[in-house]
C-alpha positions in Angstrom: -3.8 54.7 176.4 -1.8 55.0 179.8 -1.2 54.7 183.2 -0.6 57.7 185.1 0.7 56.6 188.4 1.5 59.5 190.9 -1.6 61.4 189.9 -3.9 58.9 190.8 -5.9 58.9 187.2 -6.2 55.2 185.7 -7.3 54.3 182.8 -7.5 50.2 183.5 -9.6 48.4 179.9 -6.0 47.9 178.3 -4.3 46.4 181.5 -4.9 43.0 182.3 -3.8 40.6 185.3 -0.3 39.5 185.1 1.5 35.6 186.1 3.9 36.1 189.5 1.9 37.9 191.4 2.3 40.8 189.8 -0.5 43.5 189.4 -0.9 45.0 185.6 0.4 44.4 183.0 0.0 46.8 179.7 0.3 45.7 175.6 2.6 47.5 173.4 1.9 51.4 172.3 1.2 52.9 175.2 3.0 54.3 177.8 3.6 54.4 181.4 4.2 57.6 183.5 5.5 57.9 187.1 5.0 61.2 188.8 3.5 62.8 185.3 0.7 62.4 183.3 1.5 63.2 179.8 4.2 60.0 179.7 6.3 60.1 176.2 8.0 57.1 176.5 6.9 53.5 177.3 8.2 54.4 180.9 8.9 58.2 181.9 9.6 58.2 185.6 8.9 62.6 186.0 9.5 65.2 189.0 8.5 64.7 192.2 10.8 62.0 193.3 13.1 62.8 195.7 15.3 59.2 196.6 16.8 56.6 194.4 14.6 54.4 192.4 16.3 51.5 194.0 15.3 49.5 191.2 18.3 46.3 190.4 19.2 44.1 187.8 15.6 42.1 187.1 13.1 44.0 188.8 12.7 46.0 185.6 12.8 44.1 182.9 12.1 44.3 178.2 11.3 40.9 176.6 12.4 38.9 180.1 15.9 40.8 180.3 17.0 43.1 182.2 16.9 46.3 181.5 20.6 47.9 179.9 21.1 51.6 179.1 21.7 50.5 175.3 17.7 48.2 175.4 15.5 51.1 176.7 14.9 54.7 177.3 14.5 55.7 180.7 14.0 59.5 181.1 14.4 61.0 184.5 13.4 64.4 185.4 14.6 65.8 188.8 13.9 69.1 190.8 15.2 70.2 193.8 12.9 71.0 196.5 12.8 74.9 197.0 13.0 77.4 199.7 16.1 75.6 201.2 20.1 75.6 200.6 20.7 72.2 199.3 24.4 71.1 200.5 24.7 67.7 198.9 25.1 67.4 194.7 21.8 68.0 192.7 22.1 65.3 190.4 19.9 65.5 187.0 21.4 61.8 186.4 22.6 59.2 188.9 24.2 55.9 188.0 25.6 53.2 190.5 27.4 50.4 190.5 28.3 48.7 193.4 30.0 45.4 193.8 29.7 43.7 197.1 32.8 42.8 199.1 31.5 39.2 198.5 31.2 39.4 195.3 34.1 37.5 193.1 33.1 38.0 190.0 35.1 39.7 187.4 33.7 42.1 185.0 35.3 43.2 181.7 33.6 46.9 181.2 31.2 48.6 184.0 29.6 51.7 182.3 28.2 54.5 184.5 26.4 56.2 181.5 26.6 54.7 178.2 24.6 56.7 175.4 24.4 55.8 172.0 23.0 57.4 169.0 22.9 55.2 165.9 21.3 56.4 162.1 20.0 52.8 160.6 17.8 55.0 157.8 18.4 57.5 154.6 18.1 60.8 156.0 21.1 62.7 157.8 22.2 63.6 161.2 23.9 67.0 161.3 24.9 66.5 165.3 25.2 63.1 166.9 26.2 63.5 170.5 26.2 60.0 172.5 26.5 62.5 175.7 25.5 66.3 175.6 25.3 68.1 179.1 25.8 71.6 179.5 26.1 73.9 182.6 24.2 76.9 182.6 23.1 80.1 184.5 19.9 81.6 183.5 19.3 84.2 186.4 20.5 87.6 186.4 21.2 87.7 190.5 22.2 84.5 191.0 26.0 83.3 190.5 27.4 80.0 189.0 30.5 79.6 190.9 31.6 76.5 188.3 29.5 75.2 185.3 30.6 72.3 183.6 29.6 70.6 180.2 31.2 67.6 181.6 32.7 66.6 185.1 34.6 63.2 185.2 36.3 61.6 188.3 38.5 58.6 188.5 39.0 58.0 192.2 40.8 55.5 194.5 38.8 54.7 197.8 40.9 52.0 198.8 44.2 50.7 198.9 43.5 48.4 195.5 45.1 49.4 192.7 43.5 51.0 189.6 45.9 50.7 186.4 44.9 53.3 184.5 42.6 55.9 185.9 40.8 58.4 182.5 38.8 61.6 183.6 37.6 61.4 180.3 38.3 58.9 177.4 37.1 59.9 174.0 37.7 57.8 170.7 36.0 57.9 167.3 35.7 54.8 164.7 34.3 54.0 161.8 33.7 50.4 161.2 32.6 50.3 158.0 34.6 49.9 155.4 32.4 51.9 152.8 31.5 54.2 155.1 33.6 57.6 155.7 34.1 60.0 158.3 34.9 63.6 157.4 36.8 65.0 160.6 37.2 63.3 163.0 38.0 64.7 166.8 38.4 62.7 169.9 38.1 65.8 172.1 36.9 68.8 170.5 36.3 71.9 173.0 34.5 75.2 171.7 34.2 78.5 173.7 32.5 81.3 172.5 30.5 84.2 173.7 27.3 85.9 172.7 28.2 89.1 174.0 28.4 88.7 177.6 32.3 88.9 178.9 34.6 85.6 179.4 37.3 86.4 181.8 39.6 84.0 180.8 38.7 80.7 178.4 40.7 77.6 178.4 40.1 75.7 174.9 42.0 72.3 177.2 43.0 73.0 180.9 44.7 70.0 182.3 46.5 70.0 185.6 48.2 67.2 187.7 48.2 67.8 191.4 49.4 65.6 194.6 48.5 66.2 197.7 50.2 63.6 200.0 50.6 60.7 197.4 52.9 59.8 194.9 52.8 60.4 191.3 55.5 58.4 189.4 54.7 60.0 186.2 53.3 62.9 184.9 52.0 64.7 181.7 50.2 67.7 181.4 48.9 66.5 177.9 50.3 63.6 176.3 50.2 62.4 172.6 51.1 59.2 172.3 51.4 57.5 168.5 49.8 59.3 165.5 49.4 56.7 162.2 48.2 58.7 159.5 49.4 59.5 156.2 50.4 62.9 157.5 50.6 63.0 160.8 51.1 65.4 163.4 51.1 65.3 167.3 50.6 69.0 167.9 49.2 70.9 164.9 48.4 74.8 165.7 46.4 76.6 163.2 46.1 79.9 164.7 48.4 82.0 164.6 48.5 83.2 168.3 51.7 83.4 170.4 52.6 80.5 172.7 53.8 80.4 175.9 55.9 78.0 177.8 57.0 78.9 181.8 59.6 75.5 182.2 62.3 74.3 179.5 61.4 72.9 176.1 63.5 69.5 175.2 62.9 68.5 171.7 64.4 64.7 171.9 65.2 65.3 175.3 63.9 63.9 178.2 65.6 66.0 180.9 66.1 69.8 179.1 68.4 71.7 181.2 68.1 75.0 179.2 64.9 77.4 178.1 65.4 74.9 174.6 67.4 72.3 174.1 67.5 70.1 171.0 69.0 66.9 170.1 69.3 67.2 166.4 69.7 69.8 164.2 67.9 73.4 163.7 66.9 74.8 160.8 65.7 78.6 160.1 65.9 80.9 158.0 67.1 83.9 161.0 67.9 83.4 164.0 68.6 86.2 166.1 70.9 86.7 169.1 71.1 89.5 171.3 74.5 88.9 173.0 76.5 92.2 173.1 78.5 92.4 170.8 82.8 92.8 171.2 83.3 96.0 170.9 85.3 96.5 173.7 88.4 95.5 171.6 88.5 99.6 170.1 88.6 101.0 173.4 91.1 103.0 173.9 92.7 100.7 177.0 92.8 97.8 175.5 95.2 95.5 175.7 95.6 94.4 171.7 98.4 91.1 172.1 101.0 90.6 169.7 101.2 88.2 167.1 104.1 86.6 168.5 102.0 86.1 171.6 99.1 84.6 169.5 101.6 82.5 168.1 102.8 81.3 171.0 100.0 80.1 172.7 98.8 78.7 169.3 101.5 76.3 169.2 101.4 75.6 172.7 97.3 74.8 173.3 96.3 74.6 169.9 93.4 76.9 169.6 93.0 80.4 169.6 93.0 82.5 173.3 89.2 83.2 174.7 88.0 80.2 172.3 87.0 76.7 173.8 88.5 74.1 172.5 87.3 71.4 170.5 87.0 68.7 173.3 85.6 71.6 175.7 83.0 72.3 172.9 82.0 68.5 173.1 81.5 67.7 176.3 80.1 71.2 177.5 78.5 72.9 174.4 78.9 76.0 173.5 76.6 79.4 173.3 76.2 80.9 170.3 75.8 84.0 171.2 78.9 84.1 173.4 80.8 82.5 170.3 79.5 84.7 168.0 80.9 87.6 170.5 84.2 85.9 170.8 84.7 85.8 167.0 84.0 88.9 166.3 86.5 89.8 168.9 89.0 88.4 167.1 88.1 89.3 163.9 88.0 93.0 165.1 91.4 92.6 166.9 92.8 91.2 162.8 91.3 94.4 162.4 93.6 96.4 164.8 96.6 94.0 163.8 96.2 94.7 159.9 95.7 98.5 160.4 98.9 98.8 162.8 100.7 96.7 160.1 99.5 99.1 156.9 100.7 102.0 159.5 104.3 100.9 159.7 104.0 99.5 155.9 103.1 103.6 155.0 106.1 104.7 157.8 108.3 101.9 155.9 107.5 103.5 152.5 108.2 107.0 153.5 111.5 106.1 154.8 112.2 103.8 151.8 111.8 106.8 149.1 113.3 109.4 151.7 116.5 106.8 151.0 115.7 107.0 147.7 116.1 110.4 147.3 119.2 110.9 149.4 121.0 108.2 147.4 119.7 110.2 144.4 121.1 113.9 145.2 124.2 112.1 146.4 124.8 110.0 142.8 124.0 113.2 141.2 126.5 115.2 143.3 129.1 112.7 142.9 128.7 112.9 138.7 128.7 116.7 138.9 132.3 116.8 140.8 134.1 114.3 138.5 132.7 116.0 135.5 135.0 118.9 136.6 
């Protein structure tokens, strides 16, 4: 049996007269509906009303306590009024809190929406969402300009001070010690189409923007501790190229360079496309002697065009420029060992044109004392 307020229809042999001046009162199993008359719930409040309840802590009361999101189900079903543009928000949900200025008590946690979905029997729940929203377009003429699954807002009105201020916090548990939990994702964010087109899709899009104030800090995403067995704080799966506009600092703070790394690299390849030296075989160059070399050797201690070791220390060196400059002087070796096998060849033809001179002259000498 119920009571269909809104539509005027009352069924009144299962309410009775209540204490406090109050007017009916109902027994349990049957329902209440406001603004509908096919009520599904012990009190559905349905379309048609267009304020605030204005209902507050004890005028709506379960077994004389107020009523908490996590003690009863209150089901609220909104519709615009039509035929007008609506500026202000269309709300399918609304949740207040206000604390007078007055007001000096302190409160620990103050929930806008709390949902929770708890399984106490046998059977299974394939999807358990505490919160499931979703943002949709259903006309073929009409035009979503943003639909979202979720919008969250922390905001400052004042000039208080709000610690830490969460868009969105999401965390899983599991409190049982028997109990286990298969995967386990504190934001998980799926885009897919059913073969409409998606002009861009942003699995996470996170931006930090000022427009007057001051931000001390800030992280695009951050990752703070991970304590697992293995543990990662960014694991990609795909396979998909990635792309970073600023620098990269791998144990750095402060990178000054497209990478920079404070520790050691490992790889199998790496690839440099600095030119290479070969400048040194041109015809006009300037190849120095090896007395020169050894020269400024003994007087700087390092080889010419190569940094020193203390210059290496305190400023780093390219690779790629290194690698050029080595193989600049390995190719001028190069120069120096060929122009050394060219006067060793000039030196051997000399030495067995000598040769053969002292041999025709010993011959000539034997012949004339013979006679």
């Amino acid at each position: 049996m119920a009571l269909h307020a809104g539509s005027l229809l009352a069924q009144t042999t299962t309410w009775t007269a209540c204490s406090s001046g109050s007017v009916l009162c109902t027994t349990a199993g049957n329902n209440v509906g406001i603004g509908t008359t096919t009520p599904a719930y012990p009190l559905q409040i349905g379309a048609g009303l267009t304020s605030s309840l204005g209902v507050t802590a004890g005028q709506m009361q379960i077994n004389n306590t107020p009523i908490v999101p996590w003690e009863a189900s209150l089901v609220v079903l909104t519709q615009p009024a039509f035929g007008a543009n609506v500026a202000d928000p269309l709300d399918g949900v609304v949740s207040d809190f206000e604390i007078p200025a007055s007001s000096t008590v302190n409160y620990e946690i103050l929930e806008g929406t709390q949902s929770t979905v708890r399984n106490y029997g046998s059977g299974t729940v394939t999807g358990a969402y505490g919160s499931w929203s979703v943002g949709s377009n259903y006309s073929s003429t009409a035009a979503v300009n943003v639909a979202a699954g979720v919008y969250a807002n922390a905001v400052n009105n004042s000039a208080g001070t709000i610690t830490s201020a969460y868009g969105v916090v999401a965390g899983t548990t599991n409190q049982a010690s028997g109990g286990a939990i298969t995967n386990a994702y504190g934001v998980a964010a799926h885009i897919s189409t059913a073969g409409g087109p998606i002009g861009t899709a942003y699995g996470l899009s996170s931006a930090v923007t000022n427009s007057g104030g001051t931000i001390t800090t800030g992280y695009g995403l951050y990752i703070g501790n991970v304590q697992a067995t293995t543990h990662y704080g960014l694991y990609e799966s795909d396979t998909s190229n990635n792309y970073f506009a600023g620098n990269v600092g791998i144990g750095i703070t402060n990178p000054q360079n497209a990478l920079s790394v404070n520790g050691n690299i490992q790889a199998k390849e790496v690839v440099v496309t600095e030119s290479p030296a070969d400048y040194v075989f041109d015809p006009d160059y300037k190849l120095a002697p090896l007395s020169e070399v050894a020269q400024y050797v003994e007087d700087h201690h390092h080889l010419p065009d190569i940094p020193s070791a203390a210059e290496v220390q305190q400023k780093g060196m390219s690779v790629g420029d290194m690698q050029s400059k080595l193989l600049a002087k390995i190719e001028e070796l190069t120069l120096h060992m060929i122009q050394a096998e060219e006067r060793n060849n000039r030196l051997e033809q000399k030495n067995r044109e000598l040769e053969e001179r002292i041999s025709r002259i010993e011959h000539g000498s034997a012949g004339s004392g013979a006679k």
